[in-house]
C-alpha positions as CSV (number, residue, x, y, z in Angstrom):
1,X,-21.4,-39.7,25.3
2,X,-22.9,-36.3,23.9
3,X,-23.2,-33.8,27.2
4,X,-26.7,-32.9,25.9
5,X,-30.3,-33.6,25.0
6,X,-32.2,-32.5,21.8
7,X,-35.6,-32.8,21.7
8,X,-37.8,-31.5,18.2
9,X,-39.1,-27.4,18.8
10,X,-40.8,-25.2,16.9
11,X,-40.0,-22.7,13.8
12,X,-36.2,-22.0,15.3
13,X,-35.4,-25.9,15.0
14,X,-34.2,-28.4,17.4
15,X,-34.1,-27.7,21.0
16,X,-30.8,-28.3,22.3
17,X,-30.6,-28.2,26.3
18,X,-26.7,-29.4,27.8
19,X,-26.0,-31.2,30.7
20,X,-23.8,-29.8,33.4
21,X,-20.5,-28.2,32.5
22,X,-17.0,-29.1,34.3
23,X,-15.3,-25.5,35.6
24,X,-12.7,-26.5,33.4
25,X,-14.7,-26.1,30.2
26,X,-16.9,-23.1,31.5
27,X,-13.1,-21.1,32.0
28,X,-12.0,-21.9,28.7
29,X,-15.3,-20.4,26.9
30,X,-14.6,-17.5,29.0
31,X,-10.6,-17.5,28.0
32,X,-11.1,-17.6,24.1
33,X,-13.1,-14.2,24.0
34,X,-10.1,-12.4,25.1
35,X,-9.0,-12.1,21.3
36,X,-7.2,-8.4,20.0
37,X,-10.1,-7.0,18.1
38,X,-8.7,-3.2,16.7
39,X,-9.5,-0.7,18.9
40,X,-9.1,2.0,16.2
41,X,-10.1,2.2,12.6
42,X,-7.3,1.8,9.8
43,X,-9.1,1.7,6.5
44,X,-7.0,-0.4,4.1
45,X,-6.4,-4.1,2.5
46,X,-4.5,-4.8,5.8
47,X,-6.8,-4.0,8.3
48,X,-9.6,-6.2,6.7
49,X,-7.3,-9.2,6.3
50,X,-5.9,-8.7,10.1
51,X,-9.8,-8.8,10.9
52,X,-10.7,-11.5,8.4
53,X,-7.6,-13.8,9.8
54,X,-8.9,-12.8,13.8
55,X,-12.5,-14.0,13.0
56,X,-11.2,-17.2,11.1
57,X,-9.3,-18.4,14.5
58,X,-12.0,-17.1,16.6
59,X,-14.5,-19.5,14.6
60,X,-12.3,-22.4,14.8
61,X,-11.8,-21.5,18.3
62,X,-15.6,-21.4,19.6
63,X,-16.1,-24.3,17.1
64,X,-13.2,-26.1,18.7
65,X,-14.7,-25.6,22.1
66,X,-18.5,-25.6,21.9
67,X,-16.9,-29.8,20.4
68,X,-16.1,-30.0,23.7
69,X,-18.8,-29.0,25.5
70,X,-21.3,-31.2,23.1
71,X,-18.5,-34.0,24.6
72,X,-18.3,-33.0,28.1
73,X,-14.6,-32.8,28.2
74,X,-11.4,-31.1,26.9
75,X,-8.1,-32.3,26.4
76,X,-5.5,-31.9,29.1
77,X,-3.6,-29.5,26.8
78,X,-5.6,-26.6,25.9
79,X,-2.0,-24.0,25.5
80,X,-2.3,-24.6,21.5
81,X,-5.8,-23.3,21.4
82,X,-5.4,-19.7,23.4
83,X,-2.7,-19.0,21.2
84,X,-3.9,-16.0,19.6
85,X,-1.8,-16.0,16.6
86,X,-2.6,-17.0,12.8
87,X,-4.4,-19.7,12.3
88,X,-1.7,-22.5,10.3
89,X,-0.9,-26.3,9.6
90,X,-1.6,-28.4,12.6
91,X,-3.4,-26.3,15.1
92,X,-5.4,-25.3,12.1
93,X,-6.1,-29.0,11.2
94,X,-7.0,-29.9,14.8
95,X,-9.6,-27.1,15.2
96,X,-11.2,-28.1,11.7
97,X,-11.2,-31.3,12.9
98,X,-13.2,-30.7,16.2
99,X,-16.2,-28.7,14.0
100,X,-16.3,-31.3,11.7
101,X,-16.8,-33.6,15.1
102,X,-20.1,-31.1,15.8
103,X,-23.8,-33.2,14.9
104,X,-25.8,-31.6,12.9
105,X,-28.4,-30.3,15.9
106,X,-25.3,-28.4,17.9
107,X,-23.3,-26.9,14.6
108,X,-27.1,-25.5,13.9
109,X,-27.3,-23.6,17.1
110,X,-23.7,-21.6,15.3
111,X,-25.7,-21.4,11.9
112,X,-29.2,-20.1,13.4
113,X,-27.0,-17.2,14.9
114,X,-24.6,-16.7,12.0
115,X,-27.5,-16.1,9.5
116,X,-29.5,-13.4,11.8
117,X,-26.8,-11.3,12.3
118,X,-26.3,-11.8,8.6
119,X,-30.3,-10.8,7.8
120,X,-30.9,-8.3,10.4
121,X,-30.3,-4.8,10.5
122,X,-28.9,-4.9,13.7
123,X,-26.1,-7.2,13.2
124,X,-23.5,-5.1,14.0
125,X,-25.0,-3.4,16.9
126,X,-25.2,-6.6,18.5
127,X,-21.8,-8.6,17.6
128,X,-19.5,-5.6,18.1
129,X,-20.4,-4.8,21.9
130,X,-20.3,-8.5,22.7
131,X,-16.6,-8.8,21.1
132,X,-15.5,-5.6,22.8
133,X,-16.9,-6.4,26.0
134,X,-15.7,-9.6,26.5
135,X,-12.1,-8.9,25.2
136,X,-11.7,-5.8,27.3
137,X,-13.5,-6.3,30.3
138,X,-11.5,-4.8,32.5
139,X,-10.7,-1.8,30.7
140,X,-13.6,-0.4,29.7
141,X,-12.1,2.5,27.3
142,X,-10.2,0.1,25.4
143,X,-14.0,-1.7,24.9
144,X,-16.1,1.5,24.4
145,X,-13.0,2.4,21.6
146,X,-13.0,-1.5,19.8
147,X,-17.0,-1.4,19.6
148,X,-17.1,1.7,18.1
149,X,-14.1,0.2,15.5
150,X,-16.3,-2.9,14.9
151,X,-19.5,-1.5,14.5
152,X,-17.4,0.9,11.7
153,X,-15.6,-1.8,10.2
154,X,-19.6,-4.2,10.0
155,X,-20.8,-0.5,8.5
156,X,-18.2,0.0,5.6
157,X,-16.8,-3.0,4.7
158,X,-19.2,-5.1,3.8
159,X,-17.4,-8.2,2.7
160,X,-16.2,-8.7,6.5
161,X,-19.8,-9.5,7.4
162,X,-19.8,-13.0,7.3
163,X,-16.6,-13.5,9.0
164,X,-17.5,-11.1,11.9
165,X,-21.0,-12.9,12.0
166,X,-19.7,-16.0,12.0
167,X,-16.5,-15.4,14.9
168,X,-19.7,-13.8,17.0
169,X,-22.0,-17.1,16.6
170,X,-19.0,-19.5,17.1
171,X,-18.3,-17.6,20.3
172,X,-21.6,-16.5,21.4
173,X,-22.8,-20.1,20.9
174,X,-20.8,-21.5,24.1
175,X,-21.5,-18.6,26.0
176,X,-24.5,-19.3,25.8
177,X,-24.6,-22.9,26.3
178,X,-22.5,-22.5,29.8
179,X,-25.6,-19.8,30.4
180,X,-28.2,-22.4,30.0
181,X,-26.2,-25.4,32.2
182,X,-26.0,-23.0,34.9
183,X,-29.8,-22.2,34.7
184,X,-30.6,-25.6,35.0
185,X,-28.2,-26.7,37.8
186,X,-30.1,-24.0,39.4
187,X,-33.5,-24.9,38.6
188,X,-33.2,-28.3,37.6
189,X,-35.3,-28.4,34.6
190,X,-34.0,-28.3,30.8
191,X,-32.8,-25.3,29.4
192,X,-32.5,-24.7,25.9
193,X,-29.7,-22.9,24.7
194,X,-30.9,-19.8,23.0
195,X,-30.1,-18.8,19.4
196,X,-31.6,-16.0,16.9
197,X,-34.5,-16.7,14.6
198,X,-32.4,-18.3,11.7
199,X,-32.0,-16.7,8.5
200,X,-31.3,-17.5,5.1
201,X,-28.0,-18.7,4.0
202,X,-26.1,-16.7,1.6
203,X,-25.6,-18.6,-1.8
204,X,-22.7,-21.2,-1.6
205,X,-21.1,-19.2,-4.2
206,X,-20.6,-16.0,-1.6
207,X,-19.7,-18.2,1.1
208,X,-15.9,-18.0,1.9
209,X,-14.3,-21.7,1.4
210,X,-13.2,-21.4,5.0
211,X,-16.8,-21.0,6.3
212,X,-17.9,-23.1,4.4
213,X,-15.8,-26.0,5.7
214,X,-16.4,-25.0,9.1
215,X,-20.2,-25.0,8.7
216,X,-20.2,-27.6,6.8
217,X,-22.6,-25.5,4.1
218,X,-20.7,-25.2,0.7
């Protein structure tokens, strides 16, 4: 039984406002931010496929769990998901699975907010302090030190857009969610989850094949 209701909206699309949230599910939305983004710039091939690898298992991961909170529930084993390293065979397959799971009016919310930061001019000004923040939020040098090394590596190195986009809307997307369940347990109305004016989607040819499977748009 899908743990939310849609209901037609304006220009931005469906509206989609969930139910309540278990603590369980609201903690592991929190958990899957606290990924290793760089805290200081290494120009070279490595760096950007370290990054690109780190946003691929961040989108699977915030696919893999905003799944479960369009299901209202999470399997009892959740140890194969915070396992930060690369993203290979079964896990891999199991997270591919669960966004392939998403209907089409949830897996939007992630595509609204994947192609703003995409269009805008202030895409990286706005995914790289959310990363930082929430993977350092304790320590706030080591986040002042990875924004700055995200908002360089969205400035140079432009082919590391649409994975960065993409790890921030798959991760931003259930954040968000939990933020609208807990404004309506508190005011008991529906709460839409918010998303970004969508975009437009970059041509299927410029689309890597692993976004595009996630997506579902190549």
């Amino acid at each position: 039984m899908a743990a939310y209701t849609v209901r037609p909206g304006d220009l931005r699309g469906d509206l989609v406002a969930p139910l309540a949230v278990p603590p369980r599910l609201a903690d592991v939305v929190e958990r899957i931010q606290r990924a290793p983004w760089p805290q200081w710039l290494q120009p070279g091939a490595r760096m950007r496929r370290e990054v690109a690898e780190l946003c691929r298992l961040q989108s699977a991961r915030g696919l893999t769990v905003l799944a479960w909170l369009a299901e209202g529930d999470a399997p009892a084993d959740i140890d194969w998901l915070l396992d930060t390293h690369r993203l290979t065979g079964r896990r891999q397959e199991r997270m591919y699975g669960a966004a392939e799971r998403l209907a089409d009016p949830v897996r939007e919310l992630v595509v609204a907010n994947w192609t703003w930061a995409l269009s805008t001019a202030h895409g990286g000004r706005v995914t790289a302090p959310f990363f930082a923040s929430r993977a350092y939020p304790d320590d706030g040098y080591a986040a002042a030190h990875a924004t700055v090394t995200l908002l360089q590596l969205w400035d140079r190195i432009p082919e590391v857009r649409q994975a960065l986009a993409l790890a921030w809307a798959a991760t931003r997307t259930p954040a968000d969610w939990c933020k609208a369940a807990e404004l309506r347990a508190g005011h008991g109305d529906e709460v839409p989850i918010f998303t970004y004016p969508r975009g437009p989607l970059p041509p299927k040819s410029a689309v890597r094949p692993w976004i595009g499977r996630l997506l579902r748009c190549a």
